[in-house]
C-alpha positions as CSV (number, residue, x, y, z in Angstrom):
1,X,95.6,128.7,96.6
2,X,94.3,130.4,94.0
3,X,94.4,127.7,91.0
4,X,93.5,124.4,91.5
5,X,95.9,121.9,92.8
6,X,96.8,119.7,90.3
7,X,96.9,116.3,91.1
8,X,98.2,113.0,90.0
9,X,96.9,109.0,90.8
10,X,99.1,106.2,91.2
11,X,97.2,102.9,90.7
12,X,94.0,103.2,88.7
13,X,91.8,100.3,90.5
14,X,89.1,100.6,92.6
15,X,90.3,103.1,95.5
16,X,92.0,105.5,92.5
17,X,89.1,105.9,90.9
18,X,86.9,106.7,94.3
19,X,90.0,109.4,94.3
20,X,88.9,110.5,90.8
21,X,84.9,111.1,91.8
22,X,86.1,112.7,95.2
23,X,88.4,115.0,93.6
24,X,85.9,116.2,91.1
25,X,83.7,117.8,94.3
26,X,86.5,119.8,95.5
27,X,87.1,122.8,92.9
28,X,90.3,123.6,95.0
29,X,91.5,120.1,93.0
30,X,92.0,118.9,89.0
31,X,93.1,115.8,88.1
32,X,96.4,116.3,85.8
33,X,97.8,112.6,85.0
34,X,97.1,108.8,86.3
35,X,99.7,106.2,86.3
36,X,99.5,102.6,86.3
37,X,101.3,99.7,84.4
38,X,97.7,98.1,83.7
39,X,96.2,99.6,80.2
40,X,92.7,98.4,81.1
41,X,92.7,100.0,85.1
42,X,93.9,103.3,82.6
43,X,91.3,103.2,80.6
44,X,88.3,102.9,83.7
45,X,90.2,105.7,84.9
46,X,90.0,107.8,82.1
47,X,86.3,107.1,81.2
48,X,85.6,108.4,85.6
49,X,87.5,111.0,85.2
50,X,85.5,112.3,82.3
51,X,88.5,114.5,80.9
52,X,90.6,113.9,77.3
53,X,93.3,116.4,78.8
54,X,94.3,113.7,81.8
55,X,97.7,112.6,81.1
56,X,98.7,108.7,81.4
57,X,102.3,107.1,82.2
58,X,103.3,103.8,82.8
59,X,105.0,104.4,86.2
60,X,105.1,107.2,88.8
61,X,108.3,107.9,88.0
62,X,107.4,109.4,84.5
63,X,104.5,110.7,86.2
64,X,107.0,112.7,89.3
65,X,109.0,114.2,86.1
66,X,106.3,115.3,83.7
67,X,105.9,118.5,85.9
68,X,102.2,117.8,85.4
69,X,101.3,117.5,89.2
70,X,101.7,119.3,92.3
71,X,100.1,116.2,94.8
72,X,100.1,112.7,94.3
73,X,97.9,110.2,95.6
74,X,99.1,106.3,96.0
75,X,96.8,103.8,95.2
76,X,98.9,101.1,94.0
77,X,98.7,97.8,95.3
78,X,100.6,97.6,99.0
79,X,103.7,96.3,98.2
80,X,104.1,98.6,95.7
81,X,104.3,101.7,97.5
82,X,107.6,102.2,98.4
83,X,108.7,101.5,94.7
84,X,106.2,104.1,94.0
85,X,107.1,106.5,96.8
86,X,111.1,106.8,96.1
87,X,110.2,109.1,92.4
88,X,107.7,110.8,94.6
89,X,109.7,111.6,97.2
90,X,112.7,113.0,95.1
91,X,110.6,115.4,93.3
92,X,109.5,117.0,96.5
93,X,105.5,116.6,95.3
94,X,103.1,116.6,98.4
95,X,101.8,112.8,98.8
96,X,98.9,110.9,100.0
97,X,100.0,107.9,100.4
98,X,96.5,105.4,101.1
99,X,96.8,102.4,103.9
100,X,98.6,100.6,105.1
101,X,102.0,102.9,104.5
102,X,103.8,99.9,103.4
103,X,103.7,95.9,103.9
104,X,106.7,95.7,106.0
105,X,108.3,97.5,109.1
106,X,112.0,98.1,107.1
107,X,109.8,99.8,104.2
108,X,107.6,101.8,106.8
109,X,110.2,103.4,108.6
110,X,112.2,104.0,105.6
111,X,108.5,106.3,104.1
112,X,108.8,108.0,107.9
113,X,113.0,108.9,107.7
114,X,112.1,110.3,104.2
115,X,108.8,112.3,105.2
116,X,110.6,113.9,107.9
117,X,112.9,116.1,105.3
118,X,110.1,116.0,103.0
119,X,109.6,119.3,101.1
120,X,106.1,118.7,100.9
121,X,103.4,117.8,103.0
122,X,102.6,113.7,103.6
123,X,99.5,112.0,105.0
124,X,99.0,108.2,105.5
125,X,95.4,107.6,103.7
126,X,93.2,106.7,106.9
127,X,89.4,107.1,105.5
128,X,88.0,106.0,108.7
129,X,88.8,108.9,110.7
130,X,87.3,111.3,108.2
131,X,83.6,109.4,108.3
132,X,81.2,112.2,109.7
133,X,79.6,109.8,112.0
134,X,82.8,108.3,113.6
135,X,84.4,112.2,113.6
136,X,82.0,113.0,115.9
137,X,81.8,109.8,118.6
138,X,85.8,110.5,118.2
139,X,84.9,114.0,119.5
140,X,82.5,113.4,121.8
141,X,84.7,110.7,123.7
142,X,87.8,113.2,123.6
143,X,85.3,115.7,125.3
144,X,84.8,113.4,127.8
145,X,80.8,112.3,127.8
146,X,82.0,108.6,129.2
147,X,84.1,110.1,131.6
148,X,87.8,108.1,132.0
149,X,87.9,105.3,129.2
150,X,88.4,101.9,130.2
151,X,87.7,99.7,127.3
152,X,87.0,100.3,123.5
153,X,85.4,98.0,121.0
154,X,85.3,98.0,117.1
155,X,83.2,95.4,114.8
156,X,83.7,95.2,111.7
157,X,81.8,92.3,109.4
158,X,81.9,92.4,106.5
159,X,82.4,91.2,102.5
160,X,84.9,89.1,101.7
161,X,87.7,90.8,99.6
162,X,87.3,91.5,96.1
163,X,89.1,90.5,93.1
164,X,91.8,93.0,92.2
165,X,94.4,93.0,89.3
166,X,96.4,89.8,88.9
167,X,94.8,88.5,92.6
168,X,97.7,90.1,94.3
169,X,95.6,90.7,97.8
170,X,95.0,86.9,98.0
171,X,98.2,86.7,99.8
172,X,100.1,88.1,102.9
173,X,103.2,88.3,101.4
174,X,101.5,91.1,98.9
175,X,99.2,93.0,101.7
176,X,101.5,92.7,104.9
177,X,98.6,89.9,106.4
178,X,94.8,91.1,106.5
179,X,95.7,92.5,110.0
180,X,98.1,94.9,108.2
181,X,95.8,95.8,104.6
182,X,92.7,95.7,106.4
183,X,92.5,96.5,109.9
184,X,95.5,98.8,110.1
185,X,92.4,101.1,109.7
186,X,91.1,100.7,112.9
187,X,94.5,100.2,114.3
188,X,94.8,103.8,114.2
189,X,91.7,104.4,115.1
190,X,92.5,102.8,118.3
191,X,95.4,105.1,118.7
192,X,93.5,108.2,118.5
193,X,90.7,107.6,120.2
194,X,92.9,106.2,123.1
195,X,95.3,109.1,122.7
196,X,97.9,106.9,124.0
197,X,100.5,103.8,122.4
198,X,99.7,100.3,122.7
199,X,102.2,97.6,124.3
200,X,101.0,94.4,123.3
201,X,98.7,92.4,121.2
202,X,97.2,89.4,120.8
203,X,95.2,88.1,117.8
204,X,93.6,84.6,117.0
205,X,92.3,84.4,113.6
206,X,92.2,82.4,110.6
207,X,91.4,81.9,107.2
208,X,88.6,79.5,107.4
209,X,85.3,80.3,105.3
210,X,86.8,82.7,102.4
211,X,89.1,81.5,99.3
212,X,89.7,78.2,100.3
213,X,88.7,77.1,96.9
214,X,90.8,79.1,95.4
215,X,93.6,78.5,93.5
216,X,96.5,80.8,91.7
217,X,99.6,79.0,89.8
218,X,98.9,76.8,92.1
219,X,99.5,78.9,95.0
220,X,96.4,78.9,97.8
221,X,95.7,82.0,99.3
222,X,97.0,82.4,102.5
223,X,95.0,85.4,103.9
224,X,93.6,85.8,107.8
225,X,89.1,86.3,107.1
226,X,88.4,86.3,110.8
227,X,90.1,87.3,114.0
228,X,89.6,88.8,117.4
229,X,92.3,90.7,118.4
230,X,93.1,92.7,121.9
231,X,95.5,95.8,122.1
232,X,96.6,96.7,125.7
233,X,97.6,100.0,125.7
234,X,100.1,101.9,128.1
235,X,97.9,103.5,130.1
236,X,95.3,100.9,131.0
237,X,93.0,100.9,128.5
238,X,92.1,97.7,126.5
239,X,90.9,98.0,122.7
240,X,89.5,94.7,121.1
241,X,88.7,94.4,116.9
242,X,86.5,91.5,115.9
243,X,86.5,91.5,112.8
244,X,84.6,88.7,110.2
245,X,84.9,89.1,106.5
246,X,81.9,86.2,105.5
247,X,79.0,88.3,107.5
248,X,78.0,90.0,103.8
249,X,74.6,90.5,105.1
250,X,75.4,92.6,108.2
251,X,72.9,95.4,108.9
252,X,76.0,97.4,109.8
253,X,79.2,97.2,108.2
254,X,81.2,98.8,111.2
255,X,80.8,99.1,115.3
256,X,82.4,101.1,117.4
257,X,81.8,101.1,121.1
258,X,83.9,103.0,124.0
259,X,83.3,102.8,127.5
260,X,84.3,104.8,130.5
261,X,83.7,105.1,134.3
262,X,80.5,107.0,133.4
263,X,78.9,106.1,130.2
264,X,79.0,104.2,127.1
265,X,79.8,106.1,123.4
266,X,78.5,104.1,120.0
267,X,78.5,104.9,116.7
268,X,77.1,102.9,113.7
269,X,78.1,102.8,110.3
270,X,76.3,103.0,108.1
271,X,73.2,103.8,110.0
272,X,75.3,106.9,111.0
273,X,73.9,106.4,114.5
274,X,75.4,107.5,117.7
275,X,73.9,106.1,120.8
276,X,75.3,107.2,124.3
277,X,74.2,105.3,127.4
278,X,75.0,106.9,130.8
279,X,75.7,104.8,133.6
280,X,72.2,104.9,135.7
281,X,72.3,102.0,138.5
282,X,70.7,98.6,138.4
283,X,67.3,99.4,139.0
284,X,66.8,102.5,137.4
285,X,65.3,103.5,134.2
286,X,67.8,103.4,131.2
287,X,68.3,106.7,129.8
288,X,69.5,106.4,126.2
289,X,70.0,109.0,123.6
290,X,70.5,108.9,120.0
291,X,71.7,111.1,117.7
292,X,71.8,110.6,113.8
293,X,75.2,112.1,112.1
294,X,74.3,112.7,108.1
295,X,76.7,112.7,105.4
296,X,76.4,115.0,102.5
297,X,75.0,112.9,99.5
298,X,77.3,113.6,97.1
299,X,80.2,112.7,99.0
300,X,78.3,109.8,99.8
301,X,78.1,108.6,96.2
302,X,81.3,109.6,95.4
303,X,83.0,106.4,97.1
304,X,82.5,103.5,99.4
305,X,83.6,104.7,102.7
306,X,80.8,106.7,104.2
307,X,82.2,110.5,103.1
308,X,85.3,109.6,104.2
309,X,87.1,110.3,101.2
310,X,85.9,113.4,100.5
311,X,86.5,114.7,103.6
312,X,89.9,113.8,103.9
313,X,90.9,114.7,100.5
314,X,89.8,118.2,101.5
315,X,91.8,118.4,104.9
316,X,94.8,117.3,102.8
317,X,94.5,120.1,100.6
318,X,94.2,122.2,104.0
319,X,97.1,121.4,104.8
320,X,99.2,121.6,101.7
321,X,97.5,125.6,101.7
322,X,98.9,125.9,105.4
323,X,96.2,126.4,106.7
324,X,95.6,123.4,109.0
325,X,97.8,120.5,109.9
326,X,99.0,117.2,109.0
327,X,96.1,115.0,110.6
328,X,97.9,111.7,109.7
329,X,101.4,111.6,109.9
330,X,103.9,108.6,108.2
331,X,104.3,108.0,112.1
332,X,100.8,107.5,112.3
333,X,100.8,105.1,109.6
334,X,104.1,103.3,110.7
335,X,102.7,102.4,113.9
336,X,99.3,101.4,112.7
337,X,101.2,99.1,110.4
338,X,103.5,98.2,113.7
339,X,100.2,96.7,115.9
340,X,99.3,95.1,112.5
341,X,102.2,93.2,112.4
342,X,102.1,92.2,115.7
343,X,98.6,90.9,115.3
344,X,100.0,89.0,112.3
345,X,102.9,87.5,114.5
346,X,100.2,86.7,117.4
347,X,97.6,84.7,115.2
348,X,100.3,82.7,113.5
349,X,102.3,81.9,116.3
350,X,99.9,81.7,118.9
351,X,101.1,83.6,121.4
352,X,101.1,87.7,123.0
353,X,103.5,89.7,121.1
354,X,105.0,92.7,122.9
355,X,105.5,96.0,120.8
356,X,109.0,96.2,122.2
357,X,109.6,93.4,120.3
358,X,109.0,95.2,116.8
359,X,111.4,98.3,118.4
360,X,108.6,100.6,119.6
């Protein structure tokens, strides 16, 4: 491309504006016009992106027609984004749409029917993948330093969530269930380290530490802040998420561990450490290695999720030049959505929930 791609935001909160600071590194990207019904998420916006020429609208449907944008990246609450998508869509503008795809299995595969006669290129907004340090344990367990994996692991503890505009991710009915806003992150994650589809899943969580306090019109918040959840997977291999959203003063925000016939593959975040430890026998000395993964510090500061950002903005321009692929499909984000579900149905009803029962 020889100009810049000219891109548009859709939802001017916390994530958009991570979008903004990202976008301002990549000089094969300009930001062109933000839309969100919020005046006050606008003007935060605005003042990031540092620019009087940025155009505002109300809605991404005056934002799809102003012929202002070639890309547009969704960052509007979760149940918005189909609402937001449908403009988007019609005007044949390449999307990034962030996580989860949508609240709801209907509204997901209605975003995968339309992205597969899609005129322009879309990708589900995974961040996780594109961390430097989790990039390459992905890598070196598809290269096969563990040998045959058996079992995967991913930690997360964490902060609980934060405020947002008009409270709408206190409740499931608004995020799809933390199992779907949250974890549908390492959801996928699961599915492309494993390189294979899960089959069933079950979840016990609870809210039991976060928001209970809380109240909003009278409404209590109704939102899942810690679960373990297992994902059996087609071939064999098990994948497990603990995941703990009071444990604010963890050393490490994220753990991912995978284990094959030969060794065991981790990677910290945000340490950035990965620590491989080869199967050596009982009795004989341990022979661990470490290996620190840096992210550029700029792309660092630019957001809240370890480089991630940065680095997937600039595959996604990649692949709107041609010149790599799609890395995250609306398939990949409709079945990411689908085990979070599940998990959802699991924890609430107590029971193992097979993917065949969600159609897949």
């Amino acid at each position: 491309m020889t100009q810049p791609l000219r891109f548009g935001i859709v939802g001017a909160g916390m994530m958009g504006r991570e979008h903004i600071r990202n976008l301002k590194l990549l000089p094969g990207a300009r930001l062109t016009a933000l839309a969100d019904p919020t005046p006050s998420s606008l003007d935060w916006a605005l003042s990031e992106a540092g620019d009087p020429g940025v155009a505002t609208f109300e809605t991404s449907q005056a934002l799809a027609a102003s012929g202002l944008v070639d890309a547009v990246i969704v960052a509007s609450p979760n149940f918005t984004h189909r609402q937001e998508l449908e403009p988007l869509f019609a005007a044949g503008l390449h999307i990034l749409c962030e996580k989860p795809l949508c609240t709801t299995l209907e509204d997901a595969r209605w975003a995968v029917e339309q992205a597969k006669t899609h005129a322009g290129v879309f990708w589900t907004g995974m961040e996780y993948r594109f961390m430097p340090p989790v990039a390459a344990f992905v890598e070196r367990v598809h290269a096969g330093e563990i040998g045959r994996l058996v079992q995967l692991s991913i930690r997360e503890h964490r902060f609980p969530f934060l405020p947002k505009v008009g409270d709408w991710n206190r409740f499931s009915a608004n995020t799809g269930g933390t199992m779907v806003e949250k974890c549908c992150h390492f959801f996928d994650l699961m599915r492309l380290i494993v390189r294979d589809e899960p089959v069933r899943v079950y979840c016990s969580g609870a809210m039991d530490v976060n928001h209970l306090d809380e109240r909003y019109d009278g409404r209590t918040p109704d939102i899942i802040d810690n679960s373990f959840t297992i994902v059996d997977f087609a071939g064999g291999q098990r994948a497990m998420l603990d995941l703990n959203m009071f444990a604010d003063g963890a050393e490490n925000q994220e753990e991912i561990g995978a284990v094959g016939d030969t060794a065991k593959l981790e990677v910290f975040i945000p340490s950035g450490d990965v620590v491989f430890s080869p199967r050596v026998g009982f009795l004989a000395p341990k022979q661990v290695s470490r290996t620190h993964v840096a992210v550029d510090q700029a792309a660092l500061e630019a957001g809240s999720h370890h480089g991630a950002t940065f680095h997937q903005l600039e595959a996604f321009l990649a692949a709107v030049a041609g010149t790599a692929p799609i890395q995250v499909t609306a398939e990949d984000g409709l079945r990411a959505v689908a085990i979070g579900v599940a998990a959802e149905i699991s924890a609430r009803e107590k029971r193992v929930v097979e993917l065949h029962e969600l159609g897949f």
